[in-house]
N, C-alpha and C positions, 0 to 999 in steps of 0.2 A: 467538554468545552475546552478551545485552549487554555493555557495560563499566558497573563498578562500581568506582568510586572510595571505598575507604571515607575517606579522607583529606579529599580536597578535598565529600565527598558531591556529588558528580555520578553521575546515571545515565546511558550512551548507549543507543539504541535504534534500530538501522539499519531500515529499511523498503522493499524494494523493489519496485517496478511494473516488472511483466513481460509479455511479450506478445508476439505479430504485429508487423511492423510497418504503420503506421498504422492501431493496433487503438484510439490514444487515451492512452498511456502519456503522453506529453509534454502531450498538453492536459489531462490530469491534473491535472499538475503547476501550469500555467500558470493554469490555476482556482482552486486551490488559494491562489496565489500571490496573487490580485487578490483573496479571501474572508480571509485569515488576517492580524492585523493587523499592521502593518511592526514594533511593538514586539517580538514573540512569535518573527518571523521575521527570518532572514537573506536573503541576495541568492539569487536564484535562475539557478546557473551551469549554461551549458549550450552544448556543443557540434557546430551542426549540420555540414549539407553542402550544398552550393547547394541541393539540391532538398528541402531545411528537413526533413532526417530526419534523428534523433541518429546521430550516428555513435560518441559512446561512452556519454554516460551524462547525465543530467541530477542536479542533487543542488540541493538545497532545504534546509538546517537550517531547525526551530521548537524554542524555548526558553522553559524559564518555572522557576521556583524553587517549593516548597511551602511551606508553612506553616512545616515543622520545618526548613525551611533548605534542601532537598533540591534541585538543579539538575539538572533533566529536559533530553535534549537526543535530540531524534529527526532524524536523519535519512534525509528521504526520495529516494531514487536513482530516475530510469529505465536500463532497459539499452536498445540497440538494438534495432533488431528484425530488419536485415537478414539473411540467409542467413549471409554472409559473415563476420558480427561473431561468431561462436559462443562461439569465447576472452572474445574482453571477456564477452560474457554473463555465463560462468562466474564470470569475475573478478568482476566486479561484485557477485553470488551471494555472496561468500565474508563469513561470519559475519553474512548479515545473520538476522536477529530473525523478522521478514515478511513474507509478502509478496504482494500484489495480480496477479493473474492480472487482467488486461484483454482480453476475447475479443472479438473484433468478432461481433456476432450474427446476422448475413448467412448464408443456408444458404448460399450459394456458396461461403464462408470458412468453412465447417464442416471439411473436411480440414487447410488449412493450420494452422488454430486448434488444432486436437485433437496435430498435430505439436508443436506449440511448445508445448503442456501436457504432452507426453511430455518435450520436452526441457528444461524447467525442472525436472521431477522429476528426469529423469537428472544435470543437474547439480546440483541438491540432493546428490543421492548420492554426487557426484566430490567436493563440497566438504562430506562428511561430517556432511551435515543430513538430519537422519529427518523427510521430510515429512508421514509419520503425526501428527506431534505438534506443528510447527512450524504459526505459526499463518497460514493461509491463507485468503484470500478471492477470491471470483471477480465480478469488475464485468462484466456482459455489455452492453456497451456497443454504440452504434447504434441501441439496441430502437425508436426511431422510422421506421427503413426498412420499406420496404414487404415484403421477405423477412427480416424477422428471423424469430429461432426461438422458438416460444414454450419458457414455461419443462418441457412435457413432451417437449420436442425436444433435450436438453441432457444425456440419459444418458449420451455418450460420452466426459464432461467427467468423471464419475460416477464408473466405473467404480472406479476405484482408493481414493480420498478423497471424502467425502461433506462438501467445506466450504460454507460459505452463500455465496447466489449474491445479488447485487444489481444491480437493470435499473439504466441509465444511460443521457444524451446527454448525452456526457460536452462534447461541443462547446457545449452551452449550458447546462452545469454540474449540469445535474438528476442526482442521482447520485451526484454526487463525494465531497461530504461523507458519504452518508450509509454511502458507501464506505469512508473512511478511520476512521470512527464505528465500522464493524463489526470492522474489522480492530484497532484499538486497543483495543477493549473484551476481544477475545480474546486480544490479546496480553500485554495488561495482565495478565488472568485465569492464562496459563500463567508468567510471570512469577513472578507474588506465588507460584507451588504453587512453582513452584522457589527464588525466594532470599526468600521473605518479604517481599515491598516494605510490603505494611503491617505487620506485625510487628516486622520489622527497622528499615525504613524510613522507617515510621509515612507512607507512601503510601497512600492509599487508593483503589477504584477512581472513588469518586467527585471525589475531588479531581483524579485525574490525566487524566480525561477533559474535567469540568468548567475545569479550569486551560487547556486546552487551548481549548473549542469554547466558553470564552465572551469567547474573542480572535476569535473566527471568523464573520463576517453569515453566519446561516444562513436570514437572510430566502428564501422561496421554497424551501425544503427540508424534509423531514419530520423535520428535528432542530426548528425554529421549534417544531413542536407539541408534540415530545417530547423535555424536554431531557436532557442528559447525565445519567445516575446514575451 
């Protein structure tokens, strides 16, 4: 659940990228990090393993204040992705807001992938988040390989939740944004049904998207054409 300070008016908003490992989660981030501007953001901490794979989590704040005073403060987490990390996973998991499925889109990586979207639901559930309603988005990342899957190959992603899917190379940033754009628009949206962020808040969707993504070059992205509402 976010944090809501009515005191100091701060909101927090946890967001995490979850996935395979080397499905793209950390080069997410790392795009992210050279797009969003040093003002708006914090450092981006992250600890690997020689063989440059998180071994617990990567975390990124971005910050901005509204109009009415309000201090928005997201942040964005990776979790691991190896077998062995299962625990951290969960941990990680725990209250966060959203969260970004990163699928490598390789048919060969069509089982591993569909396991670790069973296992992020099942940990949603140990940490007492109903992923029916929690807002989630799926980056199918790679789609410039020569087996990726198109998007009517991707039923088994499906089955359960029906969230929006967005292609990506996420190694050459095509994608990223327009990834995090989807996932904060929806999260925004369950937000405000639940504590009023405009009403209360006097947040609105368009300020809290726009406050965001107009810290962010989105030259070469399909936010350029269509900007934040």
């Amino acid at each position: 659940m976010a944090q809501f300070n009515a005191d100091t008016r701060e909101i927090v908003v946890k967001v995490v990228y979850y996935g395979p490992a080397l499905s793209g989660k950390t080069t997410n981030l790392q795009s992210l990090f050279q797009k969003i501007d040093p003002k708006i953001r914090g450092r981006l901490m992250t600890l690997d393993t020689k063989d440059d794979r998180t071994l617990f989590f990567d975390m990124m704040p971005v910050f901005f204040r509204t109009r009415a005073g309000v201090k928005v403060k997201l942040k964005l987490y990776t979790v691991p992705g190896q077998v062995m990390h299962e625990s951290t996973r969960r941990i990680v998991l725990q209250g966060t807001d959203a969260v970004v499925f990163v699928a490598d889109s390789r048919r060969s990586e069509a089982a591993p992938t569909l396991a670790y979207w069973n296992n992020m639901l099942k940990n949603l559930e140990a940490n007492g988040l109903d992923y029916r309603s929690l807002p989630i988005v799926i980056q199918m990342n790679k789609r410039d390989l020569d087996d990726a899957r198109g998007d009517g190959e991707l039923g088994d992603l499906l089955r359960v939740i029906q969230p929006r899917i967005v292609p990506a190379v996420a190694i050459r940033g095509d994608g990223v944004l327009e990834t995090l754009h989807a996932l904060l628009q929806v999260t925004y949206r369950t937000l405000d049904k639940r504590f009023g962020l405009e009403a209360t808040w006097q947040v609105s969707e368009r300020e809290f998207l726009g406050q965001i993504f107009s810290h962010v070059d989105v030259r070469g992205s399909r936010l350029a054409e269509a900007p934040a509402r």
